[in-house]
N, C-alpha and C positions, 0 to 999 in steps of 0.2 A: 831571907832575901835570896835569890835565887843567884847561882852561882854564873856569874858573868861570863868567866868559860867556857860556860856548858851553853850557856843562850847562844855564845858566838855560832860555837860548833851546828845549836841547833837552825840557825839560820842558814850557816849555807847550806844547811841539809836538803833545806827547805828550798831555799830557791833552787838549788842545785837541781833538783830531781820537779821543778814548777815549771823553772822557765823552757822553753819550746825553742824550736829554729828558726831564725831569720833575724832583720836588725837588732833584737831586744833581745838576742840569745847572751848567755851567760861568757864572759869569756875571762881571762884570768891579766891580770895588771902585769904591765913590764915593771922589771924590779927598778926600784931605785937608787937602791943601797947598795952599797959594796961591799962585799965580804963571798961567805961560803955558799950561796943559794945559789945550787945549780941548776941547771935547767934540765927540764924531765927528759928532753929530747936525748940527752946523751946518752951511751948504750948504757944497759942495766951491767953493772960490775960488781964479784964478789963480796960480800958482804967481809971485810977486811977482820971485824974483831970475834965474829959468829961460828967460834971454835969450839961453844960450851952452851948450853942453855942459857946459863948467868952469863955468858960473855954476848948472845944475842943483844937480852937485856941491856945491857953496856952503850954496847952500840949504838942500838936503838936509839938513848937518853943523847949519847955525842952527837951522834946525825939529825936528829933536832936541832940539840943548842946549834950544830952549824949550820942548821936551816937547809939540807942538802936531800934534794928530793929522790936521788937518785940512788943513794946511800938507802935509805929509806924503803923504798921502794925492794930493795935488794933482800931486804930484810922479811918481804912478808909474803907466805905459802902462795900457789892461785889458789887454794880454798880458804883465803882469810877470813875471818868474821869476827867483827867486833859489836860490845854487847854497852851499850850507856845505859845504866842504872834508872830505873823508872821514871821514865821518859815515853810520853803517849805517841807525841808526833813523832817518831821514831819508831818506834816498834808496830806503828799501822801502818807505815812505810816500808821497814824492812822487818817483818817477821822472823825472818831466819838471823837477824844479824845484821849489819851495814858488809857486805862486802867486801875484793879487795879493788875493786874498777872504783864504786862510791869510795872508800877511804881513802887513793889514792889521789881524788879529785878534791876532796875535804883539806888533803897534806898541804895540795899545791895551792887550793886558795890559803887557805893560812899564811901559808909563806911569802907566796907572791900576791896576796890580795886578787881581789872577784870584782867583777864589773858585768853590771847589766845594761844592757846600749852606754846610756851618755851617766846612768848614776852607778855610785861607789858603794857595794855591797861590804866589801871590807877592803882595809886598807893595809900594804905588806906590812908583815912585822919586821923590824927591825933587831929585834932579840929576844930568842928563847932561852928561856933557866928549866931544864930539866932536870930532877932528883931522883934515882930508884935506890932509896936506900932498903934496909931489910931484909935481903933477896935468901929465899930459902927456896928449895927442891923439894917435891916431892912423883910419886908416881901418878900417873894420870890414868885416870879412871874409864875415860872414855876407852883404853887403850889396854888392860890388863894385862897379856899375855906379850907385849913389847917393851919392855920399864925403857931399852935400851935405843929405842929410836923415838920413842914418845916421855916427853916429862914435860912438868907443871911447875912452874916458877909464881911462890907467893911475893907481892913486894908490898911487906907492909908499910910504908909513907914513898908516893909514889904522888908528885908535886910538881907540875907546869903550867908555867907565868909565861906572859907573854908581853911585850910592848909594841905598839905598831907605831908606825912613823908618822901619823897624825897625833900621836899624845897618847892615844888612851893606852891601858892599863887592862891587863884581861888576866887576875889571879885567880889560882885556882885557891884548893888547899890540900894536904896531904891526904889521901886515901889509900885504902888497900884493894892493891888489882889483882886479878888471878890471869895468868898466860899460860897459855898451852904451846908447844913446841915441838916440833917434828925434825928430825936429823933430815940431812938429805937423801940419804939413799933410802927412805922410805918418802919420801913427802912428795905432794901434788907443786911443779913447778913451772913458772914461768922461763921464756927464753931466755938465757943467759944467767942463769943461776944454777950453781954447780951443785947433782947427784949426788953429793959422796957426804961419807962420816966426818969431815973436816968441817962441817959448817952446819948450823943449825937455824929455822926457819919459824916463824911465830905465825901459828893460824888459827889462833881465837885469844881473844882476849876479853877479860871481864870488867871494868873499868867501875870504881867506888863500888868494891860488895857492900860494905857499911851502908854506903848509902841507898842500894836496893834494899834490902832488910829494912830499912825503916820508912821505906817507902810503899812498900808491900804491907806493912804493918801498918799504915794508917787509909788503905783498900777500905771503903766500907760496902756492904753487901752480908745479904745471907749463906748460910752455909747450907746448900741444899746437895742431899747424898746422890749419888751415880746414881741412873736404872740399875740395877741387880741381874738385870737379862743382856746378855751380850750378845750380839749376833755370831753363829760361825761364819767364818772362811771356809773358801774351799779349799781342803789339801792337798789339793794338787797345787795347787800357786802358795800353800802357806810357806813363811817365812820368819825366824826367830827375832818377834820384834816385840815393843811397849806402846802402849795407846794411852795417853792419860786420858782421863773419868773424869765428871762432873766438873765443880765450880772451883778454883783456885782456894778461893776463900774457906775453903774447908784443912781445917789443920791434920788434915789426914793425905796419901796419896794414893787414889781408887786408880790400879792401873788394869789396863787388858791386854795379856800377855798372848801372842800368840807362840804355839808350840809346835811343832810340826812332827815331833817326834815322840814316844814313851819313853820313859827315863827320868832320871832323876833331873830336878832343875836348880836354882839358885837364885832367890830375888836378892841386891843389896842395894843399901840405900848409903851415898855420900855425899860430904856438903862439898861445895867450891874448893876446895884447899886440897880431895883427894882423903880426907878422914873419915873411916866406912864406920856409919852410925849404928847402921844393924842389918842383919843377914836372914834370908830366911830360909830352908832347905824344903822341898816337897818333891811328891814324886807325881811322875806324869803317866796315868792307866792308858787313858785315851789321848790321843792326838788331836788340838784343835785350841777353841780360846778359853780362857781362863779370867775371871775379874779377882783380883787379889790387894790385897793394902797393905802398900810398899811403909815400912818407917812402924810396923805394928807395934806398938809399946813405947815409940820413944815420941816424947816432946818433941814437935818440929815448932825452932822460932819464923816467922817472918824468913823468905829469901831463896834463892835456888839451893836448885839440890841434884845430884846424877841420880839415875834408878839404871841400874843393871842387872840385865837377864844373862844368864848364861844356862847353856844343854851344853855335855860332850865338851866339844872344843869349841862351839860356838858362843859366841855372846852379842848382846844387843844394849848400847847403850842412849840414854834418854834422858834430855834435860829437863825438868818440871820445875814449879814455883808453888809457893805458900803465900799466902798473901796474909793470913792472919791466925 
């Protein structure tokens, strides 16, 4: 049965990004209820508990339960991107991610309920139960050579219920989510969110890996291998980056590395959590592109996974998927 949550969310995704300008435009419900749901209008202010990665985290779960858009808001990078676990209408929507303009319009219908002309898309909640229990650190892979402005928070049972104020019932169940995290005095930010090491900022987030993994895994499709012929780049514009290759569906990962340099290079492959499965070392004669297969020797289950390039001091990191 499909989890009632996720349909919400996928609904106002949907109209959210359908409906057009003029009477029928989408527009957000005056609150009802009384309590902590602020209104988005008011200036964006320091995120009060986003002292620590895990105290992000914290926050985060409080400015829900208090339904406070603005708290919320404070809490997340301008390069936010969040990721819902295989989910089609979604990811042909937002390729890269839901961003943070879309998630922040998703926040506010949730809270304040959505209305389209004269019918009711949703209707406000009157109370959030949010849980991040588990919460463990690690380093972030996309990030190698910064541990100290980038880190990755696992939260294994990470659980929000909701009730709105027409009755209904919208529970989730617990999952494991992966968050990525940027201190301030490195992170991309919106006005009125404070530069500095005292606060920390969420700008991806993975939402039920479990349930990507097993969603990935029941892909049906052939597994059919990369061309083997890679085109060059020119080296004048080359740039140290990762191309994924052929079909998902292939329990391998065919990537095409570009190189811009000779020298020794470094392929490694990790899963969501930041734990590096395996490493590959080669060395670069010529300058230009390269087809290689990232994960060589090891069983990949169903799920994402980072691939990173590194020359010298550079590196290039790349999200990819397994589907079977």
């Amino acid at each position: 049965m499909p989890n009632p949550l996720v349909a919400l969310v996928l609904s106002l995704l949907v109209q959210l990004t359908a409906a057009g300008p003029g009477p029928g435009r989408v527009t957000w419900g005056a609150l009802r209820s009384t309590g902590g749901a602020d209104s988005s209008a008011r200036a964006l202010r320091p995120a009060r508990g986003a002292d620590s990665p895990a105290g992000a985290i914290r926050e985060y779960a409080q400015a829900f339960s208090e339904r406070s858009v603005p708290r919320l808001g404070a809490l997340l990078a301008a390069d936010f991107r969040s990721h819902i676990a295989g989910e089609d209408r979604v990811e042909s929507r937002f390729p890269e991610g839901i961003d943070r303009t879309m998630e922040m319009r998703v926040i506010r219908g949730l809270i304040q309920g959505v209305r389209h002309g004269d019918s009711v898309l949703a209707a406000p909640i009157r109370d959030i139960r949010v849980k991040a229990e588990g919460l463990h650190e690690a380093d972030d892979p996309e990030h190698p050579d910064s541990t100290e402005h980038y880190r990755l928070v696992v939260i294994d049972r990470f659980t929000f219920d909701l009730s709105a104020e027409d009755g209904t019932e919208y529970l989730g169940h617990p999952s494991l989510h992966i968050v990525h995290l940027v201190r301030g005095d490195a992170a991309m930010l919106v006005a009125g969110q404070p530069a500095d090491a005292r606060h920390w900022y969420i700008r991806r987030w993975l939402e039920d890996v479990n349930g990507l993994a097993d969603a990935l895994g029941k892909v049906e499709g052939d597994c059919e291998q990369a061309d083997s012929a890679v085109s060059s780049r020119a080296l004048a514009t080359l740039a140290l980056s990762i191309h994924p290759l052929g079909n998902p569906a292939c329990p391998t990962l065919d990537v095409a590395c570009d190189l811009p340099a000779a020298g020794p290079a470094r392929l490694e492959v990790f899963d969501v959590m930041g734990r590096r499965l395996q490493q590959k070392t080669f060395d670069v004669t010529t300058p230009g592109t390269m087809k290689l297969q990232a994960g060589a020797g090891v069983r990949l289950a169903p799920g994402a996974y980072w691939v990173r390039l590194s020359q010298a001091s550079r590196y290039s990191t790349r999200m990819v998927v397994v589907a079977k």
